[in-house]
Steps between C-alpha positions, in 0.01 A plus 500: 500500500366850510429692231635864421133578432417465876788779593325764250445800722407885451850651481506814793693797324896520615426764759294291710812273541804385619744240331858346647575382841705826592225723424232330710764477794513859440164568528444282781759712671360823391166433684291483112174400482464159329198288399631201452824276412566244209857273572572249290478185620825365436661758695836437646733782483647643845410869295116305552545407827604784637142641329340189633593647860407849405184361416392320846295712724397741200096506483556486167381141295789309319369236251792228393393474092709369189718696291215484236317735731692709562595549115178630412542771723798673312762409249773688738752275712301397803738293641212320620303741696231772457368759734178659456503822626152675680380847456422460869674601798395227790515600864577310829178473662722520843608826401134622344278377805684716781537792233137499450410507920834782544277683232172498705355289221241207568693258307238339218683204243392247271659144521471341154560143562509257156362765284672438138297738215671741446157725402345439827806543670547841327095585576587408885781730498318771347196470759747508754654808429164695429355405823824584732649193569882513600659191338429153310650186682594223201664158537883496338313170327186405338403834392482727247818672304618843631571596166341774224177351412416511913534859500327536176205328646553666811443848319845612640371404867769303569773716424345738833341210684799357745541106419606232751652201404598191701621177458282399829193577571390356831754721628390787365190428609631414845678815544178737408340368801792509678487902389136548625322417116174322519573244187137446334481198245254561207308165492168373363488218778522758779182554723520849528416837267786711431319832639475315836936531536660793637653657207616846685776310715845421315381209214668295270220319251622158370351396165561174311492367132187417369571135444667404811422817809725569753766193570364365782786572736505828429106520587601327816669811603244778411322678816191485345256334181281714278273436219325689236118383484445332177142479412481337142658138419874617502682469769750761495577802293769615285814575711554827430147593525554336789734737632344784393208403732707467828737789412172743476442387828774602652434815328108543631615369836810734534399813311094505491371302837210369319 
């Protein structure tokens, strides 16, 4: 039997979000931003069914949990479900790629794959937005919460810094070459230096978790491997600092033609 201990949580305040199956229908319909959904487990209602359906499709992650979870959220009526709202819009990177080419623009994005702390997702974000890039690509699951503490970390980036969000990646991924984007995985067990790709042509930089890199399916569908020398006993760096390596150069390739 599980204890209550194990549901003890940091309680997000009341305006971060949403409690009762009507009000998260509503939202759903209203095109809000959510991070993520809690449903109780026990579920059975047609009121949650119909939310069940509202549900499918949405890149948004829904996590079955018991009603003790949900109760140390808020003492309100849940009626077994709670919403937690994001501070950020996401975009349809369908709609954002040909926007970017109508504009002129050489289309430059970060594809987060797997990357789950919140600071270094915050750091990425904030790199990305001081060195021009024109949106963030992150998995619906198995990374980090959209929520408050991203764009604190972020420095407010992400609340300027268009965010994509999908529930599959490979496709993604699939339709970015399909749209003329050389996809460039960030890998220590590539052969080649990152200064020896072609960062002036339309580039979207895929960077994994520290733990586990890119899933290997998704590497399978980059154009190209890159690595950043390592000349000490660690193999890779920080991910962020990562990032900040291969967005400055973009940003000496593009800008300064060093």
């Amino acid at each position: 039997m599980e204890s209550t201990r194990s549901y003890e949580t940091r309680r997000p305040k009341e305006k971060e979000m949403l409690f009762g199956i009507r009000a998260v229908i509503e939202a759903i319909e209203a095109g809000k931003s959510l991070d993520k959904v809690l449903l109780r487990r026990d579920m059975s209602s047609s009121l949650g069914r119909e939310l069940s359906a509202k549900l499918e499709g949405q890149p948004v992650p829904v996590q079955k949990v018991p009603v003790e979870k949900l109760n140390q959220f808020t003492d309100k009526n849940h009626q077994g479900v709670i919403a937690f709202l994001s501070p950020i819009d996401f975009c349809d990177i369908t709609m954002l790629v040909p926007s970017l080419f109508e504009q002129g623009k050489v289309p430059f994005l970060l594809v987060l794959d797997g990357i789950t702390d919140v600071r270094n997702f915050g750091a990425i974000a904030r790199t990305a937005l001081c060195a021009g890039a024109d949106a963030i690509i992150v998995p619906s699951r198995g990374g980090t919460a959209m929520n408050g503490d991203a764009v604190k970390t972020s420095a407010g980036a992400l609340l300027s810094l268009p965010v994509c969000k999908t529930d599959n990646m490979q496709s993604v991924l699939r339709y970015l070459r399909e749209s003329g984007i050389m996809v460039v995985a960030a890998t220590e067990h590539a052969k080649v230096n990152y200064t020896d790709a072609d960062f002036t042509k339309p580039v979207a930089i895929v960077l994994g978790s520290e733990d586990k890199g890119i899933y290997p399916p998704n590497l399978e569908l980059c154009d190209r491997q890159v690595r950043l020398p390592m000349c000490g006993p660690i193999e890779s760096l920080n991910v962020s600092v990562a990032a900040g390596v291969f967005c400055y150069e973009v940003v000496r390739q593009r800008h300064y033609n060093l």
